[in-house]
N, C-alpha and C positions, 0 to 999 in steps of 0.2 A: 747291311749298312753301306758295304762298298756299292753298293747298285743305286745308292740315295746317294754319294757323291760321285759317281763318275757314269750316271747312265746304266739300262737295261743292256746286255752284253750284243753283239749284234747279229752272232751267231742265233737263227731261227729256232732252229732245238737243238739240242743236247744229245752227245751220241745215244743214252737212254732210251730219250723221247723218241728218236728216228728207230730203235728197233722195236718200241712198241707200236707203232705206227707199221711198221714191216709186220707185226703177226699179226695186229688188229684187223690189219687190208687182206692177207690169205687166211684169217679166219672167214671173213666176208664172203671171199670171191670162192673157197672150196664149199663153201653153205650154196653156191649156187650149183656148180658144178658137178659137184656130189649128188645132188637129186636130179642131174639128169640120167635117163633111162638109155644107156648106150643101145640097148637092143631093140628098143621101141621106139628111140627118136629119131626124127629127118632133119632135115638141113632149118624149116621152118623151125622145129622145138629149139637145136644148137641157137641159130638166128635169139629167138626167143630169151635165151638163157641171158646169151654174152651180153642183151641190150639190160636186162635187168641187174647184171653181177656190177657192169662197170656203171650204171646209173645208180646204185646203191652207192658204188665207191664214189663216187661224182658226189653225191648230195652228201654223205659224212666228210668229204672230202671240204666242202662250203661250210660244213657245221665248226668242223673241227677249226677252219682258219675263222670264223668268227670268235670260238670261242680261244682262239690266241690271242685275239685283238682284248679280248675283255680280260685274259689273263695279264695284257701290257698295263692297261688302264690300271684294275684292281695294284698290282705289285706296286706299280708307282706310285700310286695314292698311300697304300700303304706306308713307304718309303719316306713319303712327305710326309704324311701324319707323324712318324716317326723322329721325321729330325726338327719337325716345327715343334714336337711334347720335351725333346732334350734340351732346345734353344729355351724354353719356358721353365726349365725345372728349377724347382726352389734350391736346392742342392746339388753340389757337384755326385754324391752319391745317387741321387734318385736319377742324372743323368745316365750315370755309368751304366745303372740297372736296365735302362731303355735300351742303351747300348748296346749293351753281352745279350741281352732280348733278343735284338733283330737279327744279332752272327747265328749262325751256326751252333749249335751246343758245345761241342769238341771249341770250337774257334774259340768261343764268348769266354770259354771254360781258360782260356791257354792266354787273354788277354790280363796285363795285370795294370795298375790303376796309372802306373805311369803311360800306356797305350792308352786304354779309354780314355784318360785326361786328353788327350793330342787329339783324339776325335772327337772331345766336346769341342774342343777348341776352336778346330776346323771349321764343326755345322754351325760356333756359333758367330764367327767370323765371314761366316756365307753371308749372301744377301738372303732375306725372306723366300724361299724356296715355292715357285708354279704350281697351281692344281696342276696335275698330272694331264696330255693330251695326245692323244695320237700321231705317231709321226709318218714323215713318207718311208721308211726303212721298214715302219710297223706292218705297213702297208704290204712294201713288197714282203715281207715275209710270213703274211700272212697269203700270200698267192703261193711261197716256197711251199709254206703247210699242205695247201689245196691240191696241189702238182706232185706233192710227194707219196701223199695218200692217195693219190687215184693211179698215177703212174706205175705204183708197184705191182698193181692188178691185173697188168699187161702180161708179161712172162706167162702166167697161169693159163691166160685165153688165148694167147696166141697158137698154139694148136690148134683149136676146135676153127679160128681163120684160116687158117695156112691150111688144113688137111682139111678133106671132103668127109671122110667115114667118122665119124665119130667114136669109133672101140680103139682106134690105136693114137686118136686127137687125147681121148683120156687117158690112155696111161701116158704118153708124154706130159700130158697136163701134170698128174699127178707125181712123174716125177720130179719135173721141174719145182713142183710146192715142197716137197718132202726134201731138195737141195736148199732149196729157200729156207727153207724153215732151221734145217743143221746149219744154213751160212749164220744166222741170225743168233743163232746158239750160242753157237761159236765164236760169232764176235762177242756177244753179251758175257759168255766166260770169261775172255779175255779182259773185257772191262773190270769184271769184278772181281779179280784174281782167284773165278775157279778153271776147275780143267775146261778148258775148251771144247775139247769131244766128248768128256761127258756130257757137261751144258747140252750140247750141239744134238747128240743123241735125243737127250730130256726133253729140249725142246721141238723133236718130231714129233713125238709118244704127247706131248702136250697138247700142240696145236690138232695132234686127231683126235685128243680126248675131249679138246674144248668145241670141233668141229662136227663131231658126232653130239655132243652135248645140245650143240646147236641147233642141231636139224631135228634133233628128239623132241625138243621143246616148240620145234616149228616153225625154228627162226630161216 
């Protein structure tokens, strides 16, 4: 309900969003990497790989900021749907109920009728609230999305560019993903107040379990 009076926040994503976006993008890029054959491949298969890892990450990369743009639109329409059914409600109770709806559960749950009263009050002292439309902020951050998921793809490949042989471009590749993967861990524990090293751990054992997973099923 705070985002139906004051705006979608401007922040692109959420630290969340940005680490699942970090494993989504090296689960991607190790599905390509991983099926190359260090012993059997030249410079043309390497060539080959890198142009298909980071055009995968390219094209989810456009998918993913399209569908930011349409999570902008849906949320705020919702938002509006939301404060135009409270401005309408036949009773102050059927508004509150809209109300505690749209918070949070814990939030909705910890507001008591004196709060909810003050935010009928507010939406219905608003002027009649806009369809929901896209802005230029939507805009650029929906380019942040596109640039954030492709970019992270870089670290992994840059070996296989930088180094000619490919046996020793892969194990730096692969350690760089397996540091990647404990950083991400790691901050994600810290987000959610568990151990960070464990996290960090978990999170290597995960992204190989989901990146083998990956490549069994053919992805």
């Amino acid at each position: 309900m705070e985002r139906a009076l004051h705006g979608r926040p401007t922040r692109f994503l959420d630290p969340i969003d940005r680490l699942s976006e970090v494993l989504f993008g090296l689960i991607m890029v190790l599905t390509f990497t991983g099926s190359l054959s260090v012993a059997e491949s030249g410079r043309e298969d390497v060539r080959s790989m890198l142009i298909a890892a980071l055009g995968c990450n390219l094209a989810w990369g456009i998918i993913d900021g399209v569908l930011y743009l349409m999570g902008c639109v849906a949320e705020r329409n919702a938002d509006v749907a939301t404060a135009r059914a409270v401005r309408r409600s036949a009773t102050r109770e059927d508004a509150h109920r809209l109300i505690a709806g749209a918070l949070p559960a814990d939030l909705g749950a910890a507001l008591g009728v004196r709060e909810l009263e003050a935010i009928r009050v507010r939406l219905v002292d608003q002027p009649e609230p806009p369809t929901a439309r896209l802005e230029r902020k939507d805009w650029i951050a929906a380019l942040g999305v596109l640039f954030w998921v492709f970019c992270i793809t870089f670290p992994v490949v840059i070996p296989f560019i930088v180094m000619h042989d490919p046996r020793p471009a892969m194990r730096v590749s692969n350690g760089i993903a397996i540091a990647l993967l404990y950083a991400t861990g790691h901050a994600y524990g810290r987000l959610t107040g568990r151990s960070p090293y464990a996290v960090g751990f978990g999170m290597v054992l995960l992204g190989m379990l989901l990146v083998g997973l990956t490549m069994a099923l053919g992805g």
